[in-house]
NULUM-173699 format. One record per residue: x, y, z of N, C-alpha, C in turn; residue number from 1. Coordinates in Angstrom, 3 decimals, padded with zeros to 6 digits. Example, Ala and Ser with C-alpha at 12.3 -4.5 7.8 and 13.67 -1.06 7.14 Angstrom:
<sites>
SITE      n.x      n.y      n.z     ca.x     ca.y     ca.z      c.x      c.y      c.z seza
SITE  013.190 -005.690  007.800  012.300 -004.500  007.800  013.200 -003.300  007.800    1
SITE  012.850 -002.250  007.080  013.670 -001.060  007.140  012.900  000.030  007.870    2
</sites>
This chain:
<sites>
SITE      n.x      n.y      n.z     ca.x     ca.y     ca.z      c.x      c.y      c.z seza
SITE  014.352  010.355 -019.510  013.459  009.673 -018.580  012.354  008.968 -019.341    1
SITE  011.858  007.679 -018.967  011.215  007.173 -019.377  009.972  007.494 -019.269    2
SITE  008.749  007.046 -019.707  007.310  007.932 -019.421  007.134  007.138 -017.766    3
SITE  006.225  008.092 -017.361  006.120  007.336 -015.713  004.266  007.595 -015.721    4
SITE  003.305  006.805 -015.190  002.367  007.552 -014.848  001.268  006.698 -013.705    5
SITE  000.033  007.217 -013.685 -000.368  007.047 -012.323 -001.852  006.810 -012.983    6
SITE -002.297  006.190 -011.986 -004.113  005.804 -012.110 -004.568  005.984 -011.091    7
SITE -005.587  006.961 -011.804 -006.755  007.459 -010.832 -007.953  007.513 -010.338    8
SITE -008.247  006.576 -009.367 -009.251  006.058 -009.236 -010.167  006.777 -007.606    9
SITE -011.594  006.702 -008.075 -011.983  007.013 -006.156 -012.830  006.054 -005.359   10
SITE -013.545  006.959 -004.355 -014.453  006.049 -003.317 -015.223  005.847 -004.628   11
SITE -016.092  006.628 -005.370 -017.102  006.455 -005.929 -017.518  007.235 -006.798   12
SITE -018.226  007.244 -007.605 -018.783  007.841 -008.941 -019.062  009.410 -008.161   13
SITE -018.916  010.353 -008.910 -018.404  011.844 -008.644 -017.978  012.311 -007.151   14
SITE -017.085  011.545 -007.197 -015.919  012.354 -005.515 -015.037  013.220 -006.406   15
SITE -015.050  013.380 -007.923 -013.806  014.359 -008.633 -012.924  013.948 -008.869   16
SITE -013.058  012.735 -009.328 -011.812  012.229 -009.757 -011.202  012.792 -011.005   17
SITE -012.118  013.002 -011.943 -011.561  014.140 -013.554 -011.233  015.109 -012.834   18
SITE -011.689  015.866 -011.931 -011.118  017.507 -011.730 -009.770  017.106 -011.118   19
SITE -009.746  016.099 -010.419 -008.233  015.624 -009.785 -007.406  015.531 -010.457   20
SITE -007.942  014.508 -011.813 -006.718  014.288 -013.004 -006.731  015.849 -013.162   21
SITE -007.112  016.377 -014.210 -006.894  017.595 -014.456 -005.758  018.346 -013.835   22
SITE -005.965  018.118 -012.667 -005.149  019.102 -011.687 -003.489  019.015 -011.451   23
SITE -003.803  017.373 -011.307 -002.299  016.441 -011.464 -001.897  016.599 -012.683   24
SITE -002.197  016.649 -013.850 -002.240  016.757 -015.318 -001.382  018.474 -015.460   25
SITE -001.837  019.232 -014.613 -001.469  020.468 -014.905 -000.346  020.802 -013.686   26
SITE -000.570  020.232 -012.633  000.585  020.090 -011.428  002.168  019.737 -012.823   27
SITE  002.004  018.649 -013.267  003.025  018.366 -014.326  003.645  018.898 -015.186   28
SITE  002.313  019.881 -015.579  003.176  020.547 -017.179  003.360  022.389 -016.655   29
SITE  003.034  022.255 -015.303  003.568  023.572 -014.812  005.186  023.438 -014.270   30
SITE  005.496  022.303 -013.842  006.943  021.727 -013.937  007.580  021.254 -015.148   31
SITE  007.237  021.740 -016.477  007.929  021.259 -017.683  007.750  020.015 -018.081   32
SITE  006.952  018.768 -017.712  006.972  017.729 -018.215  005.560  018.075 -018.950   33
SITE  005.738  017.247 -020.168  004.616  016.881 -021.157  003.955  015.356 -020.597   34
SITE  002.401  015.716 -021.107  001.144  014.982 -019.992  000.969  014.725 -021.109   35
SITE -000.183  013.046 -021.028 -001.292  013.233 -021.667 -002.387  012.336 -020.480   36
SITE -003.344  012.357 -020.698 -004.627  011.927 -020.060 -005.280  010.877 -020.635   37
SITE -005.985  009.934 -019.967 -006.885  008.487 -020.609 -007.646  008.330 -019.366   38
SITE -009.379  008.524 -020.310 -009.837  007.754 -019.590 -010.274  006.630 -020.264   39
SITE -010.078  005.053 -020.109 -010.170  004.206 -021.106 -011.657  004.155 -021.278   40
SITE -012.793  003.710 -020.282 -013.617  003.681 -020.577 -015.060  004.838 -019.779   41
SITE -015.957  005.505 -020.487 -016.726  006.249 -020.128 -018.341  006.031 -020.230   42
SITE -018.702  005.748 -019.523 -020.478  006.004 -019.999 -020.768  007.498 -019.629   43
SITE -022.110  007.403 -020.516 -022.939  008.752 -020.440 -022.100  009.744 -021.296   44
SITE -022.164  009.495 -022.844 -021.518  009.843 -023.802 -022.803  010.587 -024.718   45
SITE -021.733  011.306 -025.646 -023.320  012.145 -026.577 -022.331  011.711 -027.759   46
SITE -023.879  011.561 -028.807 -023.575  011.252 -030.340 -023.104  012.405 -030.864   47
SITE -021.893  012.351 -031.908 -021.769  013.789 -032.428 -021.257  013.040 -033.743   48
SITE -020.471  013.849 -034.604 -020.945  013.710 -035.525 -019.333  012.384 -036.003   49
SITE -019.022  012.939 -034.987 -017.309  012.150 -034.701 -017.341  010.560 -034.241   50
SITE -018.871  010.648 -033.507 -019.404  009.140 -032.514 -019.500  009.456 -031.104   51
SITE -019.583  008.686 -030.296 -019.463  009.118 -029.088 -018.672  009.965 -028.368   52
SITE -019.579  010.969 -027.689 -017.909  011.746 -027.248 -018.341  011.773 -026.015   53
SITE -017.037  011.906 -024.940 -017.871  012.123 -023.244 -016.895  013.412 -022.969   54
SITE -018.006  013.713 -022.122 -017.449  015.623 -022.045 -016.109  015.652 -020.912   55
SITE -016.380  014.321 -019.875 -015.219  014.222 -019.080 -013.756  014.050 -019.996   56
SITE -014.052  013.058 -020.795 -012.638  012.600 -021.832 -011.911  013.561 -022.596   57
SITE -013.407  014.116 -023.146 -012.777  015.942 -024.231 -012.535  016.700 -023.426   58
SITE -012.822  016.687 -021.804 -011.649  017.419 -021.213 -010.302  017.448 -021.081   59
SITE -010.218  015.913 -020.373 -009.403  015.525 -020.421 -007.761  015.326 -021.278   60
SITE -008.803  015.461 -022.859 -007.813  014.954 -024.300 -007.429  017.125 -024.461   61
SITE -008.190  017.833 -024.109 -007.776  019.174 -024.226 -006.908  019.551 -023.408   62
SITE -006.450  018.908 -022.573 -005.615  019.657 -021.019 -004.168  019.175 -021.296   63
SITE -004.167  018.077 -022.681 -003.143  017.051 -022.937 -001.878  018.187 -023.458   64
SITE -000.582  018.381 -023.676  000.378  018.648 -023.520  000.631  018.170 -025.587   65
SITE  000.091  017.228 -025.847  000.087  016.690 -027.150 -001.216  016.527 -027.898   66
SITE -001.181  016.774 -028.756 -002.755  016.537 -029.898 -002.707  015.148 -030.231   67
SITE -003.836  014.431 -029.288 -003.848  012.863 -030.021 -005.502  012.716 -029.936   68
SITE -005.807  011.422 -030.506 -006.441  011.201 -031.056 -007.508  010.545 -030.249   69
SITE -009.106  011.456 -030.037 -009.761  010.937 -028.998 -009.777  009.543 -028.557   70
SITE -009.612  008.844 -029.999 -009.902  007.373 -029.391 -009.224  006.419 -028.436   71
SITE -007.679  007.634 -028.537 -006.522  006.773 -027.855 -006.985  007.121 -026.213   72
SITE -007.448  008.424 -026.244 -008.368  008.826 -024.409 -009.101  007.916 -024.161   73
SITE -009.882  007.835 -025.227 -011.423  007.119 -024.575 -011.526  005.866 -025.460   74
SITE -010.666  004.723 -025.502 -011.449  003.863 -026.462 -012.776  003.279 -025.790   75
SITE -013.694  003.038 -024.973 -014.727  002.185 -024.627 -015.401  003.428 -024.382   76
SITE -016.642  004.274 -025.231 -017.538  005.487 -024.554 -018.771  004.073 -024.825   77
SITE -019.282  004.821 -023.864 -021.032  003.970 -024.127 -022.271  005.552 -023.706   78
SITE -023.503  005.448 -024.489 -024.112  006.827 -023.928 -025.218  006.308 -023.113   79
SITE -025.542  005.915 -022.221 -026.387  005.921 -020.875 -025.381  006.077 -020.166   80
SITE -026.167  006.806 -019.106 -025.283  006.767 -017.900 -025.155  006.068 -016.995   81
SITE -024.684  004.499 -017.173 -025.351  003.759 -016.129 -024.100  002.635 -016.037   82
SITE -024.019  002.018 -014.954 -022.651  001.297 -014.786 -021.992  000.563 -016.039   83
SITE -020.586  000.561 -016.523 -020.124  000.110 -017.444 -019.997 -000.756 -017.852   84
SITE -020.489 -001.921 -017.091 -020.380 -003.472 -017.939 -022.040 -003.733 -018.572   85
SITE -022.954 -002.508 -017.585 -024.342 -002.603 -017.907 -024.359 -002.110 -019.289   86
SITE -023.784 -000.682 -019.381 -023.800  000.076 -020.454 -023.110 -001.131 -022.019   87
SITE -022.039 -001.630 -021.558 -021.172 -002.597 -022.983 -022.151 -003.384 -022.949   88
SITE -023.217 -004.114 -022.269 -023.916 -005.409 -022.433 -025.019 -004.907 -023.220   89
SITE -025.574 -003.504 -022.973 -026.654 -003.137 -024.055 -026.390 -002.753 -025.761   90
SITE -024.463 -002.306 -025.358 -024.077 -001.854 -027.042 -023.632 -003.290 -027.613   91
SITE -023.636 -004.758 -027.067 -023.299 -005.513 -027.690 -021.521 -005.406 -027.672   92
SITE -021.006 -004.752 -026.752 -019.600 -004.725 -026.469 -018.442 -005.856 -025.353   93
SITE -017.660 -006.216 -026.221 -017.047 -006.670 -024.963 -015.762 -006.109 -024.520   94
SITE -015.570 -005.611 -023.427 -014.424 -004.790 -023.269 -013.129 -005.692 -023.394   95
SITE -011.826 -004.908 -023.615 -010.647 -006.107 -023.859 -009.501 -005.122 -022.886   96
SITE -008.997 -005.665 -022.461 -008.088 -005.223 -021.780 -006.906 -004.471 -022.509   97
SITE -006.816 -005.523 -023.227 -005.161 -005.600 -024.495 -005.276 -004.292 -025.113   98
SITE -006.875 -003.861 -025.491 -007.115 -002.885 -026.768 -006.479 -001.783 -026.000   99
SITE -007.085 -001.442 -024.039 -006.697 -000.236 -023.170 -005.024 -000.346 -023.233  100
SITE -004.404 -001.238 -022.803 -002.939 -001.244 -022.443 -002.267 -001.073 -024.089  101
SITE -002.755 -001.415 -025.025 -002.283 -000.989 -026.496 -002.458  000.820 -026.428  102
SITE -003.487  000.989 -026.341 -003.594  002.392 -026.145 -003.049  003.350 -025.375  103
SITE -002.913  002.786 -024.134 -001.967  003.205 -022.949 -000.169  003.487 -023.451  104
SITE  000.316  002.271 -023.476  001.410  001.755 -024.612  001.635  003.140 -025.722  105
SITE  001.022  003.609 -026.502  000.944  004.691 -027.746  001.174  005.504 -027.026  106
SITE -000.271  006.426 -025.832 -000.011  007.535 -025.298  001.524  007.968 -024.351  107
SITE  001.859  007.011 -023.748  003.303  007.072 -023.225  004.365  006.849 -023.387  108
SITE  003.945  006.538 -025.494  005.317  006.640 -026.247  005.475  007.966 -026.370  109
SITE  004.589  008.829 -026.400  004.331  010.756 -026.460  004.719  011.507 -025.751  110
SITE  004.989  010.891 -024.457  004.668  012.164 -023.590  005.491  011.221 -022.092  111
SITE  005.873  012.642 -021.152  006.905  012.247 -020.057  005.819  011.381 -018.784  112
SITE  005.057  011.921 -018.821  003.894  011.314 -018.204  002.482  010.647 -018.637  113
SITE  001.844  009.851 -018.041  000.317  009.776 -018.555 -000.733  009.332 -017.368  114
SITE -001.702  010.189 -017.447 -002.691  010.149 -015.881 -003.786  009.171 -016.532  115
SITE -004.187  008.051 -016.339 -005.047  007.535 -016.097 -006.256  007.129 -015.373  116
SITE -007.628  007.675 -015.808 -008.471  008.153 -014.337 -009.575  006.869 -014.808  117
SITE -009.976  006.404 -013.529 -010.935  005.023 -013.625 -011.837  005.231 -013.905  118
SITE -013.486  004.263 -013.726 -014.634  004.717 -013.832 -014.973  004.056 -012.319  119
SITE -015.895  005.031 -012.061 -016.638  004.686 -010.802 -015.634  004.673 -009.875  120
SITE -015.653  003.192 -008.905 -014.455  002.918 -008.079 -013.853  002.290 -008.330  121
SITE -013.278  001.250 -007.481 -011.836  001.230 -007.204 -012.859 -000.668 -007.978  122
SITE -013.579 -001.189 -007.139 -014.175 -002.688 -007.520 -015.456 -002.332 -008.481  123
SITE -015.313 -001.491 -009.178 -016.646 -001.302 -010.297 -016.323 -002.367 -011.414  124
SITE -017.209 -002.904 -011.798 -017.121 -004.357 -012.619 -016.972 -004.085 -014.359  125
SITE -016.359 -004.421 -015.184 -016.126 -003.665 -016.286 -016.706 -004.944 -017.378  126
SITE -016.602 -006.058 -016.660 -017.437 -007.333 -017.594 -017.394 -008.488 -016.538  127
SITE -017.978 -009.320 -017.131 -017.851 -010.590 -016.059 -016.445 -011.155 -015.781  128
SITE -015.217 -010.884 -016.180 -014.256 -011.072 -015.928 -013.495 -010.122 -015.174  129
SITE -013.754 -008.971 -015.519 -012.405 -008.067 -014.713 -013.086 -006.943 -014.049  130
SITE -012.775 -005.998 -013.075 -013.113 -004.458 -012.774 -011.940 -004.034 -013.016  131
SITE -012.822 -002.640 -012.470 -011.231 -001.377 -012.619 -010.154 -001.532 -011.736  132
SITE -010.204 -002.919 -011.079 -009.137 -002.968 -010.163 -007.715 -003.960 -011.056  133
SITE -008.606 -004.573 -012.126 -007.672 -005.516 -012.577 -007.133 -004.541 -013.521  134
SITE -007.935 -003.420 -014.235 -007.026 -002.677 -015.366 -005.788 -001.546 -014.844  135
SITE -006.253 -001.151 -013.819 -004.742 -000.646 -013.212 -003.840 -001.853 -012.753  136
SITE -004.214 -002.697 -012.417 -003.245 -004.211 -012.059 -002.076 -004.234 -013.140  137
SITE -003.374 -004.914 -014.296 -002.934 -004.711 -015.912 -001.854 -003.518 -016.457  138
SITE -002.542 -002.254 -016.241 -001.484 -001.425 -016.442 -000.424 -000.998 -015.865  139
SITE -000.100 -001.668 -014.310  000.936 -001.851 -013.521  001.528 -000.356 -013.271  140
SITE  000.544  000.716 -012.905  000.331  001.818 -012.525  000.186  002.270 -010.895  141
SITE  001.019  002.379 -010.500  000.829  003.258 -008.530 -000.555  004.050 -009.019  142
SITE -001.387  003.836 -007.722 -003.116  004.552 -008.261 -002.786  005.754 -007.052  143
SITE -003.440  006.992 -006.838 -003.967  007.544 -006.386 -005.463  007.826 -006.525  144
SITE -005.773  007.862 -004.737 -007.379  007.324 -004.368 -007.799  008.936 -004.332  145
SITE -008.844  009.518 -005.059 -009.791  010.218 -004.620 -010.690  009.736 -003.630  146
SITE -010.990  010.440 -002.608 -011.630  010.313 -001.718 -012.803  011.432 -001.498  147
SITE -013.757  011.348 -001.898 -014.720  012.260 -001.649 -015.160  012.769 -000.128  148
SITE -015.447  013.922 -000.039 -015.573  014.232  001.474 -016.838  014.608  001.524  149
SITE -018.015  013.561  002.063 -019.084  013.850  002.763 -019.730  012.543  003.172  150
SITE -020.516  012.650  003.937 -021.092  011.744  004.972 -020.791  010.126  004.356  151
SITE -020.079  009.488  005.063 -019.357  008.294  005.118 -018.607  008.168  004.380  152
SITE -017.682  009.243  004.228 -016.410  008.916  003.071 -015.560  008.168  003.897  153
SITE -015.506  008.335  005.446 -014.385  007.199  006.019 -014.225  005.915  005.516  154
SITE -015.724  005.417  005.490 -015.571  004.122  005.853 -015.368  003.634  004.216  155
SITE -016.183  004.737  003.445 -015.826  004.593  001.686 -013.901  004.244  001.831  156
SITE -013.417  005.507  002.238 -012.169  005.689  002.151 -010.955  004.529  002.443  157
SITE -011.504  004.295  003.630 -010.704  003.004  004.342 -010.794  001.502  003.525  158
SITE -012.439  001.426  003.005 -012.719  000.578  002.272 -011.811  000.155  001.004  159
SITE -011.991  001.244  000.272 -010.841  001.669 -000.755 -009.499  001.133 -000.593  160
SITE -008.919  001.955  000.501 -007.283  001.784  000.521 -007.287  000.162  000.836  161
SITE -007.992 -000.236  001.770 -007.883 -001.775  001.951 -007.570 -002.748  000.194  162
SITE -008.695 -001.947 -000.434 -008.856 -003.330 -001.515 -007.579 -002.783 -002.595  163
SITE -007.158 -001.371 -002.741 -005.890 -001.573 -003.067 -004.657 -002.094 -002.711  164
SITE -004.724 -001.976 -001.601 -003.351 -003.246 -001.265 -003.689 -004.320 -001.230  165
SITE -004.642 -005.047 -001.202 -005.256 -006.210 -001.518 -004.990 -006.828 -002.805  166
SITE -005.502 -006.013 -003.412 -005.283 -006.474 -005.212 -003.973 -006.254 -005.693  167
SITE -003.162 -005.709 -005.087 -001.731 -005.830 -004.938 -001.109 -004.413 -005.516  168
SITE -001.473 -003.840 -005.763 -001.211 -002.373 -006.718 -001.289 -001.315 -005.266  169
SITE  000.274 -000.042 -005.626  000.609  000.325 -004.736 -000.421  001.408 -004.568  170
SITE -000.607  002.297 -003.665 -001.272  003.554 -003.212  000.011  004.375 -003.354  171
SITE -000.149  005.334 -004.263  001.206  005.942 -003.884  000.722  007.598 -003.626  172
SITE -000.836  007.320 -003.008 -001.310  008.932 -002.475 -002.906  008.870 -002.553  173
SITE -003.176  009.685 -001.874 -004.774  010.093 -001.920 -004.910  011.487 -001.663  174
SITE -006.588  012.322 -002.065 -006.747  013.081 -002.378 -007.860  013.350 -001.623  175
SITE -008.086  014.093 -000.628 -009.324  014.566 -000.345 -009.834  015.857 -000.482  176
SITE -011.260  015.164 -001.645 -011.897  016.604 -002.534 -012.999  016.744 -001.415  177
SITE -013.111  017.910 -001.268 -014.495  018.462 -000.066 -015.700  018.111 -001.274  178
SITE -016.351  017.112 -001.653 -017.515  016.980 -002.808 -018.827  017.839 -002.216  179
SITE -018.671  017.619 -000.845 -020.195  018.042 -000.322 -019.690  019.451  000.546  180
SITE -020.162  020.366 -000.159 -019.754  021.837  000.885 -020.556  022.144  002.078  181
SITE -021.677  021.017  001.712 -022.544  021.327  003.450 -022.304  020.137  004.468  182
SITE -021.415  019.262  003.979 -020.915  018.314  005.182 -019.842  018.921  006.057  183
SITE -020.284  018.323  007.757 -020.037  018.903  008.746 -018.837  017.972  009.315  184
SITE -017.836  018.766  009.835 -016.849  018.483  010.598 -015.700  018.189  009.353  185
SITE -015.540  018.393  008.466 -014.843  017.583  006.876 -013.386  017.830  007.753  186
SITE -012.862  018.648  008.171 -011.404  018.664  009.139 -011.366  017.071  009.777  187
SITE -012.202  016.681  010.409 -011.881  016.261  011.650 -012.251  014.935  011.030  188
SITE -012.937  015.053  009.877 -012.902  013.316  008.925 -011.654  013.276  007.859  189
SITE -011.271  014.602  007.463 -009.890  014.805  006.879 -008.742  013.932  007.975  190
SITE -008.430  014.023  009.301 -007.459  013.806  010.091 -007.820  012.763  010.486  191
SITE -008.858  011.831  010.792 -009.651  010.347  011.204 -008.563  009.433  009.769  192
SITE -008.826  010.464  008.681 -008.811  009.506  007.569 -007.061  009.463  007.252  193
SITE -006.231  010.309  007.376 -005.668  010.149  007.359 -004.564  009.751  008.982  194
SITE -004.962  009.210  009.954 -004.201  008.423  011.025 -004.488  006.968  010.298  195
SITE -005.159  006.676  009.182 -005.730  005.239  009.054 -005.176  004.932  007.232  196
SITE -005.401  005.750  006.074 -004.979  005.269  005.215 -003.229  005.478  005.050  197
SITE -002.599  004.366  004.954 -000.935  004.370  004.972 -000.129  004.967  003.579  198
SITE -000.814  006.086  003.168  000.136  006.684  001.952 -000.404  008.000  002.219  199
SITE  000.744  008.964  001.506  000.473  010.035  001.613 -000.238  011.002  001.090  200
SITE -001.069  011.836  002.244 -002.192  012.850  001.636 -001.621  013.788  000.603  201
SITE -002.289  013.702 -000.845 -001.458  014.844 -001.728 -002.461  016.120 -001.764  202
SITE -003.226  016.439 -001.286 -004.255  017.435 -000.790 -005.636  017.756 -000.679  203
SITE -005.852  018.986  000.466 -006.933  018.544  000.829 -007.892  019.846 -000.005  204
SITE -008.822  019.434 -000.906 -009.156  020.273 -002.103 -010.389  020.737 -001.683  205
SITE -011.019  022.341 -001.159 -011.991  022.898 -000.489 -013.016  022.673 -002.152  206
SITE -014.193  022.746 -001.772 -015.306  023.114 -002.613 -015.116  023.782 -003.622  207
SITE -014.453  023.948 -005.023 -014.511  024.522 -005.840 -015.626  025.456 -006.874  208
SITE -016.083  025.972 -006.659 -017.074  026.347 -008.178 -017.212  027.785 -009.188  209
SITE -016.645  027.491 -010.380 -016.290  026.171 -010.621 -014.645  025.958 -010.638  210
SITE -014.717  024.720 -010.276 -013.313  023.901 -010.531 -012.969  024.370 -011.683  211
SITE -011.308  024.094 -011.604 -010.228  024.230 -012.944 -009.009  023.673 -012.330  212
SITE -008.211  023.688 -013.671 -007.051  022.579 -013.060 -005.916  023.432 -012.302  213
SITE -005.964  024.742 -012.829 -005.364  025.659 -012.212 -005.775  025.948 -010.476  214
SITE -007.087  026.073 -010.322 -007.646  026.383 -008.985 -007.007  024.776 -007.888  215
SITE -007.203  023.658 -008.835 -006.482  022.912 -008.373 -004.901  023.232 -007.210  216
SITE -004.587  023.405 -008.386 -002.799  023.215 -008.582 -002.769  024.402 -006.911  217
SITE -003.143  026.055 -006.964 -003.200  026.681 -006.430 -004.196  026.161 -004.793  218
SITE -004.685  025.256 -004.704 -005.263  024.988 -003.591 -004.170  024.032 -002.727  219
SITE -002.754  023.564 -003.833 -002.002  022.395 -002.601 -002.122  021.790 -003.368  220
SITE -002.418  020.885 -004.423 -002.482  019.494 -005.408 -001.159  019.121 -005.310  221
SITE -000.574  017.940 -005.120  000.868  017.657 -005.424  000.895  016.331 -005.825  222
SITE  001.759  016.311 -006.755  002.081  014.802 -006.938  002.711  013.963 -005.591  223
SITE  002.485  012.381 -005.859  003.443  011.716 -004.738  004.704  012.144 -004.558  224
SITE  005.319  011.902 -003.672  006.898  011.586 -003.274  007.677  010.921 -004.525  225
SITE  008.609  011.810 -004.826  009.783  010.967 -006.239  008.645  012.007 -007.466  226
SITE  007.824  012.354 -007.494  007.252  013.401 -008.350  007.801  015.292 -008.270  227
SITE  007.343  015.188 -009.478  007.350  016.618 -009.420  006.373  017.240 -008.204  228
SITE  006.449  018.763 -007.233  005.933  019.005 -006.222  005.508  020.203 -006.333  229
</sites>
């Protein structure tokens, strides 16, 4: 089998989209396939002695199925934490597309799968030319939507699925993480949301703390349809 893999993107900057990869990441290699993980680009990185490292990515590159080489996870880290074309315009960076899909390209010469998780959302701007909508385009990847669950994730949610079929890249699932454990009614915006987004719910993930990819897997996590289950 050839490598197959998926991009993971959400409503918005922490709905859990890393604890999601993670989970899908380990949904996989609890069915025998070998993973690896990328997130191409990260802000809010710490200097070490290696260069930038982001604690989401060195998760990520640890959960991997294969020992590779941080840079192939994370080539674009920047350390503020602050939107990513803001963050490359202060390091004097220009992001390239070619460098991610070269990298992409390597990791899924390795391995049966590879999870690719976005930054921010789904239209977060990565330079004056492209967002994260054109690099899953680019990487010609079925995305699954994290959907964060608390006060206006509908209209986040709906928003979302719209501009993925828009930009032409399939939905081949979404994920609803409970982010907020004191938001009220989360059932009854769980079932709103799904009579309205047209792909299938791969689960509905209660409040974790703390999260793991295992607590994942054990709460319902599943890959799409034609995946491992």
């Amino acid at each position: 089998m050839g490598c197959r893999g998926y991009f993971v993107t959400g409503t918005d900057t922490d709905c859990g989209k890393t604890e999601i990869t993670l989970g899908l990441m380990r949904r996989l290699q609890s069915s025998g396939y070998s993973v690896l993980g990328m997130k191409p680009i990260a802000s809010g990185s710490e200097q070490t002695v290696d260069g930038l490292r982001n604690a989401d990515a060195l998760r990520i590159q640890q959960q991997a199925s294969v020992c590779v080489d941080y840079e192939l996870v994370n080539p674009y880290a920047f350390a503020p934490p602050i939107a990513p074309h803001l963050a490359a315009a202060q390091a004097g960076v220009e992001m390239d597309l070619g460098r991610i899909e070269a990298c992409y390209r390597e990791l899924a010469r390795q391995a049966d799968y590879v999870l690719v998780e976005g930054v921010g959302g789904w239209r977060v701007p990565l330079s004056s030319r492209f967002a994260v909508s054109d690099l899953a385009v680019a990487l010609n990847l079925p995305v699954i939507l994290v959907v964060g669950l608390r006060l206006g994730c509908i209209n986040h949610g709906l928003l979302s699925a719209e501009a993925i079929e828009m930009a032409g890249a399939e939905l081949a699932g979404w994920v609803a993480n409970l982010s907020d454990p004191s938001m009220r009614e989360p059932r009854d915006n769980l079932a709103t949301l799904q009579q309205r987004i047209p792909a299938p719910l791969l689960g509905f993930i209660p409040h974790l703390d703390p999260p793991s990819p295992e607590a994942m897997v054990a709460a319902g996590l599943r890959m799409p349809d034609g995946g491992p289950t």
